[in-house]
C-alpha positions in Angstrom: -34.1 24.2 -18.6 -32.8 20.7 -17.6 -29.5 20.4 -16.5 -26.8 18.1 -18.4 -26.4 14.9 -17.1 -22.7 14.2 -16.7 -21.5 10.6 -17.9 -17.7 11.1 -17.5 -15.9 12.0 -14.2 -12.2 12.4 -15.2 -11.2 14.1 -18.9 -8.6 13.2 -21.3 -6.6 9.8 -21.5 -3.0 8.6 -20.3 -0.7 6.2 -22.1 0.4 4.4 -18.8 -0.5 4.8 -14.7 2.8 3.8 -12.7 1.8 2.6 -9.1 3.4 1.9 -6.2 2.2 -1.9 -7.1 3.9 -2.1 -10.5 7.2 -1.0 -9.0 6.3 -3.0 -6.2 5.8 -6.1 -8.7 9.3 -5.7 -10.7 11.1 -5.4 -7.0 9.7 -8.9 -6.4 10.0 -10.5 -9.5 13.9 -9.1 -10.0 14.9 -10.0 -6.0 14.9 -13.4 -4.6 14.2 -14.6 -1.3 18.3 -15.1 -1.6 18.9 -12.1 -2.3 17.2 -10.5 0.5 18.1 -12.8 2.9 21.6 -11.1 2.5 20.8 -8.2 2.5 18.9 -8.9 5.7 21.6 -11.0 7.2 24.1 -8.2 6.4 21.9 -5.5 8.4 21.5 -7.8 11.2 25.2 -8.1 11.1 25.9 -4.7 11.0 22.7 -3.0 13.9 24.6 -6.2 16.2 28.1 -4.1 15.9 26.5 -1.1 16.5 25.4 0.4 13.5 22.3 2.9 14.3 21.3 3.2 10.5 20.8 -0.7 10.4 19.7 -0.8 14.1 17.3 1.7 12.8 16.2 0.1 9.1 15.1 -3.3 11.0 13.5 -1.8 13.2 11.0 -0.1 10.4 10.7 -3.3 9.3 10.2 -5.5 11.9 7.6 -3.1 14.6 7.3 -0.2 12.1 7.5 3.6 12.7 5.2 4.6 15.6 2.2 6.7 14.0 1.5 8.4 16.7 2.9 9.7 20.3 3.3 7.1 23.2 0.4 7.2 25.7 1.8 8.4 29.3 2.2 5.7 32.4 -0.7 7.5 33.8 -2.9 7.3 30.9 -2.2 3.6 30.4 -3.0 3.3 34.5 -6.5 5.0 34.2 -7.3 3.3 30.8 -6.5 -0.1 33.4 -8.6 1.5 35.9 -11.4 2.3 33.6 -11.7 -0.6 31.5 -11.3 1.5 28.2 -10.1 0.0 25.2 -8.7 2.6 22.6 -8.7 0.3 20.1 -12.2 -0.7 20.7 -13.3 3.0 20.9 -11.8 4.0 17.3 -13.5 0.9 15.6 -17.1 1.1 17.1 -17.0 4.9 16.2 -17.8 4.9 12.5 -20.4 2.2 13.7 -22.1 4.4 17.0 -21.8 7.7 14.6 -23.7 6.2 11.7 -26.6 5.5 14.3 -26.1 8.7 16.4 -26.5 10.7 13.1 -28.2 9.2 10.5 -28.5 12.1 8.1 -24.7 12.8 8.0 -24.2 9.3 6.3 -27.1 9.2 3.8 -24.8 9.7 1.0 -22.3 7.4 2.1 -23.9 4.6 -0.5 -23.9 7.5 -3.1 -20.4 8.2 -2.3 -19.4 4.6 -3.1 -21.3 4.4 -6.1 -19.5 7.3 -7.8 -15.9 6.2 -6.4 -16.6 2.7 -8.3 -17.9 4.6 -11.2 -14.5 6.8 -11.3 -12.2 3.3 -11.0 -14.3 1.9 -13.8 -13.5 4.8 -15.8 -10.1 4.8 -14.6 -9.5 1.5 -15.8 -10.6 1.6 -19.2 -8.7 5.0 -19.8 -5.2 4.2 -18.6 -3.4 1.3 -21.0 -2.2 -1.5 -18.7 1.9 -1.9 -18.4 3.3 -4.7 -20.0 3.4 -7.6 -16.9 6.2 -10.2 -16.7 4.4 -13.1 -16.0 7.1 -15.1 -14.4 10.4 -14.5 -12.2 12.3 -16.3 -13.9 12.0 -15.2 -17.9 12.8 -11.6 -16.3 16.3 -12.8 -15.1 16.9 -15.0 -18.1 16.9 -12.3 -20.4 18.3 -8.8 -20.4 17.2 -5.8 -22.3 17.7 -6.8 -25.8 15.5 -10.0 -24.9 19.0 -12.2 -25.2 18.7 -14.8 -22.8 21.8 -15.0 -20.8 23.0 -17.4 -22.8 23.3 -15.4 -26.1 19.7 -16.9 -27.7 16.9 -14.9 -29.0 14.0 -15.1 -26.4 
């Protein structure tokens, strides 16, 4: 008895997929570099008289939250001493451990294949949102499609 072959991966349908990029996208197209450089300007204003929360809220924007704990004195001294690079290490892993063991990764290709197969399928099931094409029509009108000025968009 053969077995079924399987030609879909996900079941059903959606009406819409809502991602981080199409919030993303309205945030750009609603705020202006203006805008945000006031908002900006006020935080600056406000971590420079002591405000932690502000202090705090550049911060994650300008170096980002640290990931990870802070190596030691002494580990950064024997890394020195040693001539290891972490950063090197972690990047020529995947590499060294594709060669080390060979059969561990002989479905990586396979693995690929079905993930491009899945966004295929994920792309003709979920309807697209409706995309405002340019900054400026979005802050013309409001949501009755009036422009500003009282005419029909």
């Amino acid at each position: 008895m053969g077995r079924r072959r399987q030609t879909e991966y996900i079941k059903g349908t959606a009406q819409h997929r809502r991602t981080e990029s199409d919030y993303m996208g309205v945030l750009l197209d609603t705020v202006t570099l203006n805008d945000w450089r006031s908002v900006v300007n006020g935080a600056l204003q406000a971590a420079m008289s002591g405000d932690p929360q502000a202090r705090n809220w550049l911060a994650q924007y300008l170096i980002g939250r640290p990931e990870g704990k802070a190596p030691t004195p002494m580990n950064i001294v024997v890394q020195q001493l040693s001539g290891a690079d972490p950063v090197v290490e972690k990047l020529a892993k995947p590499a060294i451990d594709r060669l080390t063991y060979p059969t561990l990764h002989r479905n990586d290709d396979l693995e690929a294949h079905i993930k491009a197969l899945v966004a295929i399928e994920l792309q003709a099931k979920v309807k697209p949102l409706q995309i405002i094409e340019t900054p400026t029509t979005a802050r013309l009108c409001d949501d009755s499609g009036l422009k500003r000025g009282g005419e029909l968009d």
